[in-house]
N, C-alpha and C positions, 0 to 999 in steps of 0.2 A: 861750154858750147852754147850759143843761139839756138834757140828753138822756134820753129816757124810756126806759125798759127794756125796756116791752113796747109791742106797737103800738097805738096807740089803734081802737075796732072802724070803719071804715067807715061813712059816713052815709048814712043816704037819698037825700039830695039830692047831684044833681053839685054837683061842684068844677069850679071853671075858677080857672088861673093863668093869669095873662095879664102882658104886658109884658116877661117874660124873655128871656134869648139860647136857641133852643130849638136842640140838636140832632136833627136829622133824620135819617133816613139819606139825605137829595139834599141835606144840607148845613145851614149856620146859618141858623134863619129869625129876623132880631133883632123884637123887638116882638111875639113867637110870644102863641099861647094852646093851654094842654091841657086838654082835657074830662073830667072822671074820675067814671062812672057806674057805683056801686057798684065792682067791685074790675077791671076792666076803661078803656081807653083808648076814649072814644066821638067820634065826629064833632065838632067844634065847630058850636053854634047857629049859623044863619042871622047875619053879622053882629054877632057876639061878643054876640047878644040874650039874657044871663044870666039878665035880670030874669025872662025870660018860659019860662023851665023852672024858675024856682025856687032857681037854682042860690048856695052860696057863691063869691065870688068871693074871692080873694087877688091880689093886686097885687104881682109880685116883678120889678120895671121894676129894672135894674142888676146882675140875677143871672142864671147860667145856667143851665137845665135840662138834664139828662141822660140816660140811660137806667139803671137799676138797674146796679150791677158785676154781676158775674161770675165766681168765682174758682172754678177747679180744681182747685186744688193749696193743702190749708191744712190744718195737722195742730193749729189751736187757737188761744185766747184769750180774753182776759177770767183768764187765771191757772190755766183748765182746757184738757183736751185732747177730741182724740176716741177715745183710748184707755180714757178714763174712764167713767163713770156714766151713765145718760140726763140727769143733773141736770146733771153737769159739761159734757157735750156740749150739750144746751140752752145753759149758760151763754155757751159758745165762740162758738154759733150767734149769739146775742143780741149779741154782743158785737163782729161783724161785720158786723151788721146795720144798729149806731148808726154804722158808721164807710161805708154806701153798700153791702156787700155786699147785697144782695136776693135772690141766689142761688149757693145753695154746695155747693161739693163738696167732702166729707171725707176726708181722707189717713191713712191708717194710716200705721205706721213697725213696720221690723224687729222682729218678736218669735215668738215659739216660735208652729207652725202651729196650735195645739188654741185659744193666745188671740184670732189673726188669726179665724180660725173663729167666736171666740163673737163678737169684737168687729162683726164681720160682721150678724151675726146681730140685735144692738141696731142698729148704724148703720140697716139696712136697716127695721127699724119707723120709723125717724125720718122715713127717704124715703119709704115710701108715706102718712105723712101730710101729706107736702108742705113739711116741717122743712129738709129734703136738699133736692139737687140727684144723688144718688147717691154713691157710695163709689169712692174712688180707693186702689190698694194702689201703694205705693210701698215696694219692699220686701218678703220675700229674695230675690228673686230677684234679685240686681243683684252687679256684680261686687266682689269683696275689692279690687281694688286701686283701685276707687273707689268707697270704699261711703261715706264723707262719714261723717255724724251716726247712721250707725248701726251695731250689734253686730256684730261681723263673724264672730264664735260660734254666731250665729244667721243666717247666709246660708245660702244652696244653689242648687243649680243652678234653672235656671224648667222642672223636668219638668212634661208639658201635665197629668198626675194631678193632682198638688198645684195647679197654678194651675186645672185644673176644681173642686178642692174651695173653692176661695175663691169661686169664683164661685155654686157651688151653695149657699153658704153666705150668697153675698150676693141671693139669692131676685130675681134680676133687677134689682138697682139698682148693681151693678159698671157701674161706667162705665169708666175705666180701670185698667191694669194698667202701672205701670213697670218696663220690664225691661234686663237685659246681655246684649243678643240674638247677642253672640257665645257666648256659655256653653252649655254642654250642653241640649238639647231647646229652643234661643233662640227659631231660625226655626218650631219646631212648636207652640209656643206661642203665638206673634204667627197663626198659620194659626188654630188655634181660638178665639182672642180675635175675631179678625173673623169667625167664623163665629158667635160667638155674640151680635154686631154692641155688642163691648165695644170700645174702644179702645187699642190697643197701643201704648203710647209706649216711645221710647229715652231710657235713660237711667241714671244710675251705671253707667256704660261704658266698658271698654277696649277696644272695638274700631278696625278698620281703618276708613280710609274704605272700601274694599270690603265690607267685612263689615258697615256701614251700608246701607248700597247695597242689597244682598242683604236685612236688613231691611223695607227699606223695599218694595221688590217682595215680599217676602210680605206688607205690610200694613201696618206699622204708620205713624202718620200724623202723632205727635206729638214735641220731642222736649222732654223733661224736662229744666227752668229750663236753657235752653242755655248754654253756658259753665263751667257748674259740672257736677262732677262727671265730666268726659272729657277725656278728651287735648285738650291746646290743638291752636290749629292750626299746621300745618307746612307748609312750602314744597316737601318734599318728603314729605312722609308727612300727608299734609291732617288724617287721623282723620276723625270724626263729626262734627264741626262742619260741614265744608266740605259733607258729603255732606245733611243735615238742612234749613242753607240752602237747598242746589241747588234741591232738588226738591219743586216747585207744591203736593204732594200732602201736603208738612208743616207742620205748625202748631208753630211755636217758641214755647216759653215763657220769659219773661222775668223777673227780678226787679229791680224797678229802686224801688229802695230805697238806691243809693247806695255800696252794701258789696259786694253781690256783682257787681255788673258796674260797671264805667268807662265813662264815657258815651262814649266812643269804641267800644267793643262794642253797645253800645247801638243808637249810630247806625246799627254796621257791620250791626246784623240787621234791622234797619229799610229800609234803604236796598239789602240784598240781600234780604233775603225780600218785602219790600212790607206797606204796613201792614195788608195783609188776610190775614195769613198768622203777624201776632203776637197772642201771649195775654198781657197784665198777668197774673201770679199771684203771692201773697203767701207761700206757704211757711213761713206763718207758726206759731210755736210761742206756748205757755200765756204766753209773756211778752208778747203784740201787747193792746196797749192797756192794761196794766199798769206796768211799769215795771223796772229792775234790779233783781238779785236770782239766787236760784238757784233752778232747774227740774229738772225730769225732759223728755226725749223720749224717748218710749219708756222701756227701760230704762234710759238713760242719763243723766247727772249733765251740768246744763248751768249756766253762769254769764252771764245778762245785763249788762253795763256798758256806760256810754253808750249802750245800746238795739243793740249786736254781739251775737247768741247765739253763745257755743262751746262744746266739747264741756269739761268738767274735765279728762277726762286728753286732752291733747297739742291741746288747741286748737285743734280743726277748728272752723270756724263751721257752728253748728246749727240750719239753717231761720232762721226770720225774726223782727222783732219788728212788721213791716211789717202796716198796715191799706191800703186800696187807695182811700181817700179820700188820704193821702198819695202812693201811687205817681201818682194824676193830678196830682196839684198839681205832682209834681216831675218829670213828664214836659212839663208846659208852662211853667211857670216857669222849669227847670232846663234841660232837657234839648231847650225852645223845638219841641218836635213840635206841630204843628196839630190845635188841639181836636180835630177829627173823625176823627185817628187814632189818638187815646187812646181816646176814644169805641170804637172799632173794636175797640182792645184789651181793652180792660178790657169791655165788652158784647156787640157784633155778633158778633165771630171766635169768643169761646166758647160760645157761644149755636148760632151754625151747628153747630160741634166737637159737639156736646153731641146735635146736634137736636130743639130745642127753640126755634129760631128763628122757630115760630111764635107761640109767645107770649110770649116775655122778650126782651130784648137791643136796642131801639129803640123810640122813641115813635111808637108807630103804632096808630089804632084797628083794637081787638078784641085788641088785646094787652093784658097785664096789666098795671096800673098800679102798676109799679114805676119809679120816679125820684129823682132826687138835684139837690138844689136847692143851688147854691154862689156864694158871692158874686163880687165882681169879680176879689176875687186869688185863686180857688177854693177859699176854704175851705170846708166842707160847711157848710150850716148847714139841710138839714131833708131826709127822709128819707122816702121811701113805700113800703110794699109791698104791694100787691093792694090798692089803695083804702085804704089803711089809712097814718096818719101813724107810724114808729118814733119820728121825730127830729122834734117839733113846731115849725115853721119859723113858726107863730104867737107863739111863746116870743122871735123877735130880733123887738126894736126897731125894728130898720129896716124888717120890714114889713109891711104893713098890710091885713090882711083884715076884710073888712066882708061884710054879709048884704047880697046884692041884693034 
């Protein structure tokens, strides 16, 4: 199927889909229909009565409905970053738009504070015209001996000054902050984050599991792509992992893309944290939806092959090349978890995380009509955001929209 670039504008007339597998949040209704008036989720007519508002109908009987993704953690794609340009950031955005994202949060990556600063500064026009989902810093604050895919020339401790000037710099649309909350001013930094109701996540961290623990009672609530980037876990010395798990109050994010977690990890935080407590996020770098080759993250020099980002010097692997229509495909196909807690992950839990779970993250009227329409073996095949088609799912064959 062709996929369009921009979204086509929103029509007059409702839309009604009807006949698909709809996820709900009270679960699968099969035979569903969605009502979509103007750029909003509205009631369905009395007895799916389309003719009599007017409405288009499309027939997508053998496909699923969805809710819009969700991603938190995504530093690019389409071959640009969010480091880059409003042009280049546009492109990123666009470019995980055609692949389900409908709402997104943008990740910086380690770089000298005066760039962070300005790149702040662009991000943040993006998100108050409703481009964003707001701006995520990942990065310096995080610890050298697990800094992954970034400079470690440009690290530093997370003193609460510097991470209030990112925040001031991000004019209210910092959503989260990844930090090495055992590091110098960790705990006092995770205290003003929540005070400035930003989100403190753990993460590129050598801490204790005590010293998790102790994070996590000052606030912070997320924990950054869990697995990567911390001390494994131990039977005697647990780390972060074990402490991140435990506690109700964290939202773990996941990459499950195949590379960085074994699906036995997968399970394990699945199956310990509960599906209302994971986030699907893509991590993904200028190579997601592109192809091999070599990149920049940040400052740094990266080489795609077979769709692995690493770093050039010493071959750390570098964020992702992951779009998040694949991680659902390979969470139910692969990984056999139940539509409705992919759905969780990849929509509802970061949508609550976000709070913004009044209007995005389930199909429900008076929320935004943001959806993802995928066939039997979940491929994507058409895309909405606010009323508006990305992904023209009139363009497949298979089906069949008519004028009522």
């Amino acid at each position: 199927m062709r996929l369009r670039r921009g979204a086509q504008p929103a029509t007059t007339h409702p839309q009604v889909l009807t006949g698909a597998r709809v996820v709900r949040p009270t679960g699968v209704v099969p035979n569903g229909t969605i009502t979509i008036t103007g750029t909003k989720i509205t009631p369905n007519a009395p007895h799916d009565n389309a003719t009599a508002i007017d409405a288009t109908v499309m027939d997508a009987t053998g496909h699923w409905l969805v809710p819009g993704f969700i991603d938190l953690h995504n530093h690019g794609g389409g071959g640009a970053s969010f480091h880059g340009t409003a042009e280049e950031v546009q492109q990123a955005i666009h470019t995980h738009r055609r692949h389900g994202t409908t709402t997104l949060v943008a990740s910086t990556v380690t770089d000298d504070m005066d760039v962070l600063v300005s790149q702040a500064g662009l991000l943040s026009e993006l998100a108050e015209q409703g481009d964003l989902a707001g701006i995520h810093f990942e990065g310096p604050f995080i610890s050298p001996c697990r800094k992954g895919a970034h400079s470690e020339a440009l690290l530093r401790d997370p003193d609460p000054a510097d991470v209030r000037k990112l925040l001031d710099a991000a004019r209210g649309q910092a959503r989260m902050v990844t930090l090495a909350t055992e590091l110098q001013g960790g705990l006092d930094s995770v205290r003003l984050l929540v005070e400035h109701g930003v989100i403190a996540a753990v993460g590129h961290t050598d801490a204790t599991y005590e010293q998790t623990v102790e994070a996590i009672e000052a606030g912070a609530t997320v924990a950054t792509h869990l697995f990567n980037a911390m001390p494994p876990l131990g039977h005697r010395a647990p780390g972060p992992i074990a402490a991140l798990l435990a506690d109700e109050r964290v939202t773990v994010e996941l990459i499950n893309d195949g590379t960085h977690l074994h699906p036995a990890a997968l399970e394990l935080a699945f199956r310990h944290a509960g599906a209302g407590r994971v986030a699907f996020i893509t991590d993904a770098m200028d190579a997601a939806g592109i192809g091999d080759g070599h990149y920049l993250l940040g400052p740094l020099e990266v080489e795609v092959s077979a769709g692995v980002a690493r770093l050039v010097e010493g071959g750390t692997i570098a964020g992702s090349t992951l779009t998040q229509d694949r991680a659902f495909q390979r969470a139910v196909t692969i990984d056999r978890l139940p539509v409705e807690d992919v759905v969780a992950a990849l929509s509802a839990n970061p949508a609550r995380l976000l709070g913004i779970d009044d209007r995005v993250g389930s199909l429900e009227p008076g929320k935004d009509a943001d959806l993802v329409l995928l066939d039997a073996d979940f491929t994507l095949k058409g895309v909405m955001r606010k009323g508006s088609w990305v992904v023209d799912p009139q363009l497949d064959p298979q089906l069949d929209p008519q004028l009522a």
